[in-house]
N, C-alpha and C positions, 0 to 999 in steps of 0.2 A: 504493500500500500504506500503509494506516495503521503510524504507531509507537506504542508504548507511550509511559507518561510518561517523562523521564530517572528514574534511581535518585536523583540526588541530591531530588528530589520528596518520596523516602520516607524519607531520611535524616538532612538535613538542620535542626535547631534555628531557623533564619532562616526555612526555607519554613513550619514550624506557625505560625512566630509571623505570619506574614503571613494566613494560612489563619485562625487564629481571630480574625480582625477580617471576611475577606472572605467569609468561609464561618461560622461558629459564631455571630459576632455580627450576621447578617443575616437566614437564613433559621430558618423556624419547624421548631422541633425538639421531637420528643414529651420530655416533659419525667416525667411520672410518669402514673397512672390515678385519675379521677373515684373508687375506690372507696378511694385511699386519702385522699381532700378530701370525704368524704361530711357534716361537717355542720361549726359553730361551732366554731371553735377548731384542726380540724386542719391540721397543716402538715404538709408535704414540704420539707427540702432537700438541697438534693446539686450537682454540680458537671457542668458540660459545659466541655469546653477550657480549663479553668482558672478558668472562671466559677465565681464561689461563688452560687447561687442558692436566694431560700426561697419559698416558695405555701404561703397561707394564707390558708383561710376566715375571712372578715369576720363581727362578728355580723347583718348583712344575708343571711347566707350567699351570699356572691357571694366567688371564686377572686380572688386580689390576690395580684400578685407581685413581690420584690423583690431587687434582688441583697442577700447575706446579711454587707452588710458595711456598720459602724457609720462614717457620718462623722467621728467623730473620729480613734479610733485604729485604724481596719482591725478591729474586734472583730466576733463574730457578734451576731443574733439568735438565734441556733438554734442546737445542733449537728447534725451529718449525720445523716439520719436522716428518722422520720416518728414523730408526737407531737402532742400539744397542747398550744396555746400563749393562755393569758387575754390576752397584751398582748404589745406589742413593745417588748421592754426588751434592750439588747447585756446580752451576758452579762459581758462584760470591765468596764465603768465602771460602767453600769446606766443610759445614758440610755434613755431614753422615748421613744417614737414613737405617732401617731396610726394609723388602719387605713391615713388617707391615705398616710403617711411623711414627715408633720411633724412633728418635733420638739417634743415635750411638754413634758419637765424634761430640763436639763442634771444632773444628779445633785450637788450639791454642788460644782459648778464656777466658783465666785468671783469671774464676770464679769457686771457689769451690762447692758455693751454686746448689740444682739441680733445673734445670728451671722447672717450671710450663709445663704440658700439652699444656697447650694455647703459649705459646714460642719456645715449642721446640719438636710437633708433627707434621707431612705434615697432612693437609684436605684430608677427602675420601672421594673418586666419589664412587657412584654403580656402575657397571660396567653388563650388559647382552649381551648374541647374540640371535638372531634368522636367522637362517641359517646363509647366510656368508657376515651379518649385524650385527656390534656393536654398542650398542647404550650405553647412559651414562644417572644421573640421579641424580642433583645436594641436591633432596630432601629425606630424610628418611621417609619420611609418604606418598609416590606418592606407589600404589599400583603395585605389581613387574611386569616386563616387560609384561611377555602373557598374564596378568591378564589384562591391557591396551592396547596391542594389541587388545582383543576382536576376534571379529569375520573374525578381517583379515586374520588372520593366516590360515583360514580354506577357506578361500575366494583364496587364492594364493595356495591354495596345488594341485591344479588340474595339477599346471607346477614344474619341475623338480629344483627349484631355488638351492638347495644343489649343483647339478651337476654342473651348469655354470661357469667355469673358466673365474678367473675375468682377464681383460685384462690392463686398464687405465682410468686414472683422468682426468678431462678438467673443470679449474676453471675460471669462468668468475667474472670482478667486475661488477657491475652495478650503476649508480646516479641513487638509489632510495628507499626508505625506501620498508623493506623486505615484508611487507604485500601488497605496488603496485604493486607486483611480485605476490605472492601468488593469491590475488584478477585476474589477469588474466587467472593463469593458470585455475582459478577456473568454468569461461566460454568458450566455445565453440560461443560464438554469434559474437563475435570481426574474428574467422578464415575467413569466407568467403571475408572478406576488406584485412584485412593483412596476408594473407597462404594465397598464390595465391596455391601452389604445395602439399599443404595440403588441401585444398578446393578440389582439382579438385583428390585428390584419396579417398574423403571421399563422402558418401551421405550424406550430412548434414538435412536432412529432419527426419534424424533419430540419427540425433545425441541428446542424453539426458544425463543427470548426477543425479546420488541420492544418500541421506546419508546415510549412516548404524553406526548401533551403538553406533552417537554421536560421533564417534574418526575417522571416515575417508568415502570418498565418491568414488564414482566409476562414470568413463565417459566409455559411450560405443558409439557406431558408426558403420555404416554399411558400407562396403569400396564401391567403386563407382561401381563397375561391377556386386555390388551384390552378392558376396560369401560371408558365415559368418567369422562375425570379429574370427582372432586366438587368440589374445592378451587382456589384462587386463591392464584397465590405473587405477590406485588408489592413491588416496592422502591423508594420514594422517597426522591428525594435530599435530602437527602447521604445518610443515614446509617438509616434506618427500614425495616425489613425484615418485611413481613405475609405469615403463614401461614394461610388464613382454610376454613374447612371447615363443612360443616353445623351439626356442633354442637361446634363450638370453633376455636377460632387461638389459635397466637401468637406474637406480638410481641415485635422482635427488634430492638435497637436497637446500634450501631456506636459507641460515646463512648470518643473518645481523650484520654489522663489527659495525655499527653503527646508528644514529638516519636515515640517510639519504644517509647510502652507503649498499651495498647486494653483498653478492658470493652466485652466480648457482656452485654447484658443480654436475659434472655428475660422477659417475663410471660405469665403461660399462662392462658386464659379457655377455661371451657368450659360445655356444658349440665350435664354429671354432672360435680363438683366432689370424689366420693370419691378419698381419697387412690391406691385402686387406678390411677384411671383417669389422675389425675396423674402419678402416678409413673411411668405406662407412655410421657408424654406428656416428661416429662424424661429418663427413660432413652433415648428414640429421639433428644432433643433432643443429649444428653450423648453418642453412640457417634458422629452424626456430626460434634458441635464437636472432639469427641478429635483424628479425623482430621484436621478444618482446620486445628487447631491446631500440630500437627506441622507441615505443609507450610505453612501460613505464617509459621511462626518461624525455620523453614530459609530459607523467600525472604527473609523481611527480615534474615538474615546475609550472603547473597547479596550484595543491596542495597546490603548496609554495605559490603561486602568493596573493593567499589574496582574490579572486572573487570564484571560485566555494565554498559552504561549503560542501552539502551533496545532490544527488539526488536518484531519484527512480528505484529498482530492478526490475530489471523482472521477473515475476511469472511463466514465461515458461522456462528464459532460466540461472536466477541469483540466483536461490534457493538456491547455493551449499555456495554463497559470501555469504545468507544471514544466513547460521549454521556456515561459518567460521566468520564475523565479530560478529555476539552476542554471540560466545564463547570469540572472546577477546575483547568484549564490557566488558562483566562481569569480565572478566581478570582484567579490571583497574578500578572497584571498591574498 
């Protein structure tokens, strides 16, 4: 019989900090969308695990990425957010940087001597897309983006994802550490208690999930009235969640702020971009995160509580938690 993780996994300050070196700062993670990097000058930044990070088109127009923190004194480039930016100047002192992230002008800084690399170069992100997903990649030895995608790539080409104009963001916080997230979405056994209105358009007699390739799993589902499913649900690890449909998906990303707090972030692309059709596409999105949200703020109290440590998976319906927790079991080795 498989067990679950220990609680202490989900609770624990020591296990994130280990987690975002063995986990955050290795693997490629969607980081923002091509349509917010569409020409010269704009930038994306924001933050994964603690990471301050910024992407920003070069006037080559080619995606460059840097963590968003000034050698000198820990200042930004940027603030949060997404903008346009002529040059890379920290906003705190006002040094100067190149596209490269060499250091231009020290601002009035009274030393002749020339700094060190280590003082006075910006850190580089990897920066990849696939389709009109950017993703980032805080390690030089993590093998390049479609090399890790694997077999998803070919698994999602059946739908038009190039085509889908992306519409809008919708970021939720959540109380609870990001893998009591993750671990839910990972079952279908918990929808027929809590998805009254997803139980009742799903046959859940057939609903299954399985992994491929060790980097990401598939839920399928037959809808209630018995015509075959249109859509593709996929979740690659760690944290990336794809809703993919004829004429829309979306995109659903898992980013923990902390040991014990989580943002759902949705982007939602479609064919028909009217606000009608969005809204109907975040409402459906918003009535089941309601639900999840509840029951996993209650688990991760649980959690906290000191009385659960770790119970048993189900071999019919938990397989999917048991390739996502002993990938980051071994994580924090």
């Amino acid at each position: 019989m498989k067990i679950a993780l220990n609680a202490e996994a989900y609770r624990e300050p020591d296990v994130y900090k280990v987690e975002r070196q063995s986990i955050w700062a290795t693997e490629w993670i969607m980081f923002c969308t091509t349509a917010e990097l569409a020409k010269s000058g704009d930038y994306f930044a924001g933050e994964i695990a603690g990471f301050n990070l910024l992407l920003v088109v070069n006037p080559e127009g080619s995606i460059v990425g840097f963590h968003n923190v000034c050698p000198h004194r820990a200042g930004v480039l940027a603030w949060p957010g997404q903008g346009t930016l002529g040059n890379l100047v920290c906003k705190y002192h006002g040094w100067a940087f190149g596209w490269d992230g060499a250091l231009k002008s020290a601002r009035d800084f009274g030393n002749d001597e020339p700094l060190c690399a280590e003082h006075s170069e910006l850190k580089k992100v990897r920066v990849e897309t696939w389709g009109p997903l950017v993703f980032v990649c805080l390690s030089e030895s993590t093998p390049p983006l479609h090399q890790s995608l694997g077999s998803l790539v070919d698994k999602a080409s059946s739908f038009p994802i190039e085509t889908f104009k992306y519409a809008r963001r919708m970021t939720r916080e959540l109380a609870c550490n990001w893998k009591t997230y993750v671990d839910n979405y990972l079952e279908g056994y918990h929808i027929q208690l809590i998805h009254p209105s997803l139980n009742r358009s799903l046959k859940m007699s057939t609903y299954a999930v399985s992994v491929h390739d060790d980097s990401y799993c598939v839920h399928e589902c037959e809808p209630a009235d018995g015509s075959p499913v249109a859509g593709l649900w996929l979740f690659r690890y760690p944290n990336l969640a794809m809703n993919i449909y004829p004429d829309g998906m979306n995109v659903e990303r898992i980013v923990p702020i902390g040991h014990n707090k989580t943002h759902v972030v949705y982007d939602y692309y479609s064919v028909d971009t009217s606000e009608a059709n969005i809204a109907r596409m975040v409402a459906m999105s918003n009535e089941i995160l309601d639900e999840d949200q509840d029951m996993c703020e209650i688990v991760q109290k649980n959690l906290d509580g000191g009385i659960y440590q770790a119970g048993p998976l189900s071999p019919k319906h938990e397989m999917c938690l048991d390739w996502f927790q002993s990938k980051v079991e071994r994580s924090h080795r």
